[in-house]
N, C-alpha and C positions, 0 to 999 in steps of 0.2 A: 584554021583558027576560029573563022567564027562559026562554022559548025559545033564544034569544042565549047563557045564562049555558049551557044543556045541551048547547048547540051544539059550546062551550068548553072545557068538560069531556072531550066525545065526542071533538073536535080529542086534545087532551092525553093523554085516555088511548091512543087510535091510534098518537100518536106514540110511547109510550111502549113501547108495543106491539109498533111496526114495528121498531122501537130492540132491545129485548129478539130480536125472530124475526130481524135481522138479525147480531147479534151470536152469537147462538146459533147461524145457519149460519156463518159465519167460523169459529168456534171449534171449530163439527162439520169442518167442511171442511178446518182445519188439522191438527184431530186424525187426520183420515180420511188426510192428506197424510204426516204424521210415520208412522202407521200400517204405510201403504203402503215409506214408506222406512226403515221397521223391519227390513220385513217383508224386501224386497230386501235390503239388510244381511245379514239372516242368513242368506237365501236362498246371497249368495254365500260368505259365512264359512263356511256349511255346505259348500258346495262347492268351497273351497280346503282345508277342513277333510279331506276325503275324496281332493281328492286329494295333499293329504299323507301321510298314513294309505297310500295305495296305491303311492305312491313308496317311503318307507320300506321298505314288504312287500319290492317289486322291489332298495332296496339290500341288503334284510338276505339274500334271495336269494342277489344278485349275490356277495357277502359268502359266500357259504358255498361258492358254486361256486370262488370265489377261495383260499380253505381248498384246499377238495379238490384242486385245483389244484397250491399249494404244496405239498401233503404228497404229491402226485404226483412234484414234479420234487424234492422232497429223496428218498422214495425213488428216482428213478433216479440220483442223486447217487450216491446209498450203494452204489446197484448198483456203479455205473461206480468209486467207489475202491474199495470191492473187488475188481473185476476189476484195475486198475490193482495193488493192492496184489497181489492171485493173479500177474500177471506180471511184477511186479517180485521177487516171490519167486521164479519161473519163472527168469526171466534170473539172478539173483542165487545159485542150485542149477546150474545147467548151468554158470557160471562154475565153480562151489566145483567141479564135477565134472570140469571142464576142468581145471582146477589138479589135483587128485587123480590124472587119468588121465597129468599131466605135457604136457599139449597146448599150454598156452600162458603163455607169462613169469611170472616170481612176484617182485614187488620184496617188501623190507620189513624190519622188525629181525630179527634170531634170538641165533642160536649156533654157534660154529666148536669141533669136539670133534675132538683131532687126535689120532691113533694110531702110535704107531711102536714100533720096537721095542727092547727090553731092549740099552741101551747097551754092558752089559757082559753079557756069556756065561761062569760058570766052566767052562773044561777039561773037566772032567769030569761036566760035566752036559750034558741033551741038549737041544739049540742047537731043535728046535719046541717047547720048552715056554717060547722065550722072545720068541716071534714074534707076530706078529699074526696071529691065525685068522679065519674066518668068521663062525666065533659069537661073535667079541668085537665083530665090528661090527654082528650082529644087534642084541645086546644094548644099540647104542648107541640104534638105529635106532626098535626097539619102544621101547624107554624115551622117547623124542622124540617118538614117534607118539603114543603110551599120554600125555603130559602137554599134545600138541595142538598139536603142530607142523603145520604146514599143508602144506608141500614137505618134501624131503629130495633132499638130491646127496652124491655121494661122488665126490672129486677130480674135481668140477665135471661130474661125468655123474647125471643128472637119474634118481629112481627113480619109476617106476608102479608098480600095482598089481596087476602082473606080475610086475616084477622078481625075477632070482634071483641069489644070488650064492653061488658055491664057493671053494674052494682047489683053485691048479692050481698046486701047487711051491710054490718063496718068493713067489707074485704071488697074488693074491686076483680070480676072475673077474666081472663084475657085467653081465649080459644080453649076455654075449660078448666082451666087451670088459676085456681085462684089463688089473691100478691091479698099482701095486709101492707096498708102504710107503715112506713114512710112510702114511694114509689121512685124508683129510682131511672129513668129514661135517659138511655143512654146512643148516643148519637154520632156515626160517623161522615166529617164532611170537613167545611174551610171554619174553623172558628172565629175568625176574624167575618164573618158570614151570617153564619147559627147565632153567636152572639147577640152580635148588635139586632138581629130578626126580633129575638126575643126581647129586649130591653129596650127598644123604641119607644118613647112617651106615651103612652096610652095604648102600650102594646098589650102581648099575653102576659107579660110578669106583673104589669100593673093593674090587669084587671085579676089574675089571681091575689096578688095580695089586696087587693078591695075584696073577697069573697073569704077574707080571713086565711089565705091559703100561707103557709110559710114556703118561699121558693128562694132553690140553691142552686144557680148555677157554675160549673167549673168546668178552667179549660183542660182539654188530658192531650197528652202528645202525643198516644197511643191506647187505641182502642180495641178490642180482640170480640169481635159477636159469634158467637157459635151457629151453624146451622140449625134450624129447626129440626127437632128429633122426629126420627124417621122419613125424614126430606131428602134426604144424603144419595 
């Protein structure tokens, strides 16, 4: 019997035994298993991790070369409307000079300044202090020019900056070709400008009519100067 009872005992505590070493590897085994697939986990988090990180670098790259880029084609923008702007200034000066030299048509508003001569003549006074001279039409001329008239024609003959005009008799000569009064100088520019240039208090219109000049001037809302013939 108590061989039997130690037998019993020996039984029970083995089992208890086997019990405990078997649980304890399951438990080592699971831990060893979750371990393992910790471990992978971060193995590859680490390595989505990096190659995040390395993407990035290549956008933030990418990104700067994109800069340099833009700031490339804005400067050549800049370039190209400044050249643009340089030849539309270009075109826009050989025009103004073309008009100037009388080469080609001038539409637009001005002023018609009409010159003739002293209606009445006394007897006994001398008939060219009552006429139209050369320098009365200067005088309209520079005056016109001087407040930015852009053309000028005299009885619709177009002047350059050549132009000359004399006295040849009662007729007034202008690059060869000679006008008989009235004279009619016609003018494109701002008439609210031209104008009042001319009618200043002791301006040109007041010292022509002290020189017995009769003057007419009118505003036009539209002006048409032809080109100088054979200037074209």
């Amino acid at each position: 019997m108590k061989v039997r009872g130690r037998h019993v005992i020996l039984s029970f505590v083995c089992l208890i035994l086997g019990f405990m070493i078997s649980f304890s590897y399951q438990f080592t085994k699971k831990e060893t298993s979750e371990r393992k697939w910790t471990d992978r986990q971060w193995q590859k988090e680490y390595e989505y991790r990096k190659l995040l990180i390395e993407q990035q670098k290549e956008n933030r790259k990418l990104q700067q070369q994109l800069f340099a880029k833009q700031q490339k084609v804005r400067e050549i923008e800049k370039e190209l409307a400044d050249e643009r702007r340089i030849y539309f200034n270009l075109v826009e000066d050989a025009e103004k000079l073309r008009m100037y030299l009388g080469k080609v048509s001038v539409k637009g508003k001005g002023v018609e300044v009409t010159l003739s001569d002293a209606s009445y003549i006394p007897s006994e006074a001398n008939a060219t202090n009552y006429i139209v001279h050369e320098q009365h039409v200067f005088k309209v001329i520079n005056e016109l020019l001087i407040a930015g008239a852009s053309a000028i024609a005299v009885n619709g003959q177009r002047l350059s900056h050549r132009s000359y005009i004399v006295c040849n008799g009662p007729v007034i000569e202008i690059d060869g070709t000679q006008h008989p009064a009235p004279f009619v100088i016609s003018a494109i520019g701002d008439p609210n400008i031209l104008i009042p240039a001319l009618t200043i208090a002791g301006g040109v219109k007041d010292q022509l009519v002290n020189d017995h000049i009769v003057v007419k001037i009118t505003e036009k809302p539209e002006l048409i100067l032809d080109p100088l013939l054979g200037k074209n």
